[in-house]
C-alpha positions, 0 to 999 in steps of 0.5 A: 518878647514883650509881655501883656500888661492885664492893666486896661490902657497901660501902653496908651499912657506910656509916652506921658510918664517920665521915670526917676532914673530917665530925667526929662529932656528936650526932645531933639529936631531932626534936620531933615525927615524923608517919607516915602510916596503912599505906593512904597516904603524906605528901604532898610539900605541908607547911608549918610555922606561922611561929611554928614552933609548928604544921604543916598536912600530907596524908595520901594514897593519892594516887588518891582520898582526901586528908585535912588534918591541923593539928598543934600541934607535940608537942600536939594534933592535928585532920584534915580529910578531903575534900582534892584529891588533887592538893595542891601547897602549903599556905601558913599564913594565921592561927592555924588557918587554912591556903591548900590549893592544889590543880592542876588540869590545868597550873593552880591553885587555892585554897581555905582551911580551918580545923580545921572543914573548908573555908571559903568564900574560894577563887580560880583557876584561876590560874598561880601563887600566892604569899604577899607583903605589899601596901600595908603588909597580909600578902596571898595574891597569885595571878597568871593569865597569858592571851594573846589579842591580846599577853598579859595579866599579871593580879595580884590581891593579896587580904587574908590574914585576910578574902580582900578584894581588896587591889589589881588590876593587869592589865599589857597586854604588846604583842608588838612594843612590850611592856608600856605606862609612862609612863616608856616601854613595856618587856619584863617578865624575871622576877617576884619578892617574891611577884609584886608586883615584876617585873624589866624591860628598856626599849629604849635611847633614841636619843642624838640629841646623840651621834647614837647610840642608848644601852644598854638600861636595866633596871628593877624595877617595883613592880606594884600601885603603878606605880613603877619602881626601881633603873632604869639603864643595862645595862654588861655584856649577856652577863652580864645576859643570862646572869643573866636567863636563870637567873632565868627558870628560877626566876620568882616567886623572890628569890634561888637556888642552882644548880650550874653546867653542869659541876657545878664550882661552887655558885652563889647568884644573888640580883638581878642578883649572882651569887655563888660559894659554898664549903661547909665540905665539898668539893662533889665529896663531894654528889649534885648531884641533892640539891640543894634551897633556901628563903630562910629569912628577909631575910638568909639562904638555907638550902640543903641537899646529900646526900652521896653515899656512893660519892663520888669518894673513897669510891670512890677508898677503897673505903670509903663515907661516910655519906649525911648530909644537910647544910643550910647557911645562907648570909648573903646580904649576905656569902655566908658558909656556915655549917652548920645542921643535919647528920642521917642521910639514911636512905637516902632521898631528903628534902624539908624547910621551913623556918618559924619556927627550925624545919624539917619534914624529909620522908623520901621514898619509896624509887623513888617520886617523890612523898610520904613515909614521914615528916615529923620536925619539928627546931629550927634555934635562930638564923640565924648571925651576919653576918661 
């Protein structure tokens, strides 16, 4: 939370004053800003083209109307009212076609449009929905979990450009046993890429030759295909357990950034590591509450901080800092940071994606939890290189 700086006029000046370790820079021009009519607000719901060259976003007055706009980034632009207004994502299938997720109640579900309006490929109501490639095909893979006599984990993998079903797969998971397997029953932990791995944990067999039983055993189970990987022995539980714990607040993704309990340090968890990143700015200068992350691509994890402007030394100044917003990218095989993209944070609170070397950076409303006054649309140009 912010704190109040007793200095008259203190937040008024804080977009004019440059700091030693926040050299001055350019600020960059978006390709494209998208502002919604003066009766509603973007939506929080937007995704970028993967070639970068597109973005699907909502207008809304959040109460009753909802319209789809599919915009050419600096070209055309197309609107399809009739939406939910209770979208929750929007995922880009093809060229001109979109998934809209849409909640009802604490469940999903999916409908595809086109410039043209709604087609007839729709699923749910289901508990997540992710976008994963199945036996070597791009697909929409949606997973509905129910629980009867133990719990039913159901997947289903549907091709993205005819919305056949690729592959089922209904995991039975007992209370007292767990879930069934050839090589022996176990516990799902966490999902990951897309919902088509799961990590597990298998009770340690008793060792009758060292009259002993062994450590549990880990492994990843490739869902649609029933193989189990990188199984072995579990050497250190409290970090594991520790570990598990973390990606269990986070299912269905691959890797993240957290902040520790005390705020101190700026964590990327990603698989069983946990890594301890520096930024090029002293984490004590960020609102921790700003604290936002995609995986950009197979190497990188993008990761964005606001600065405070009554940070500890600004206060200890008694000058504030501009509230710039920073995004990072980190190499995840060497965990170097390196700074993207810094622009002015308005004042506001922002959300952004990243697709295509490209990011949409929406500026939120002020006291207002969901949508926006405006989406900008920024080039990022190339990941940095490995270190």
């Amino acid at each position: 939370m912010r704190r109040v700086l007793l200095i008259g006029g203190l937040l008024a000046c804080a977009v004019s004053v440059a700091r030693a370790d926040a050299p001055a820079a350019a600020a960059p021009t978006a390709l494209a800003v998208y502002a919604p009519p003066s009766s509603g607000f973007v939506d929080d719901a937007f995704a970028i083209r993967d070639d970068g060259k597109a973005v699907a976003y909502v207008i809304t007055d959040g109460a009753s109307s909802a319209t789809l706009r599919l915009a050419e980034i600096g070209g055309v632009q197309s609107e399809v009212a009739g939406l939910p207004v209770t979208v929750a994502a929007i995922h880009w299938l093809g060229p001109d076609r979109v998934l809209v997720v849409s909640k009802s109640g604490e469940r999903l579900n999916g409908q595809v449009y086109t410039s043209q309006g709604p087609s007839k490929e729709k699923f749910g109501p289901v508990d997540a929905v992710a976008l994963a490639t199945v036996g070597d095909k791009p697909a929409v893979v949606t997973y509905a979990r129910s629980e009867k006599r133990g719990i039913d984990h159901q997947l289903t993998a549907l091709d993205r450009a005819t919305f056949k079903v690729l592959a089922k797969k209904v995991l039975h998971a007992d209370a007292e046993t767990g879930i069934k397997h050839p090589a022996g029953p176990f516990k799902p932990l966490w999902w990951h890429d897309g919902y088509t791995m799961v990590a597990t944990l298998k009770a340690g067999e008793f060792d009758k030759a060292h009259d002993m039983r062994r450590p549990d055993r880990f492994a990843q189970l490739e869902v649609f295909a029933n193989k189990l990987h990188d199984e072995h022995e579990l050497e250190d539980v409290l970090a594991f357990t520790k570990i598990a714990t973390d990606h269990h607040a986070h299912d269905g993704e691959d890797a993240f950034v957290h902040l520790s309990d005390d705020h101190r340090k700026l964590l990327l968890t990603d698989g069983l590591a946990e890594h301890e990143l520096t930024l090029p700015r002293a984490l004590g200068l960020y609102d921790p509450e700003t604290l936002a992350y995609q995986t950009a691509d197979a190497g990188h994890v993008a990761l964005s901080m606001t600065i405070d402007p009554v940070n500890p030394a600004a206060l200890k100044r008694q000058k504030a800092d501009p509230d710039d917003l920073d995004l990072y990218f980190v190499d995840r095989r060497t965990q170097a940071v390196a700074l993207q993209l810094r622009l002015a944070g308005q004042g506001r609170p922002s959300a952004w994606r990243i697709a295509g070397n490209r990011i949409g950076v929406l500026r939120k409303s002020k006291g207002f939890d969901r949508g926006g006054v405006a989406l900008e649309i920024y080039d990022l140009g190339a990941p940095p290189p490995p270190r």
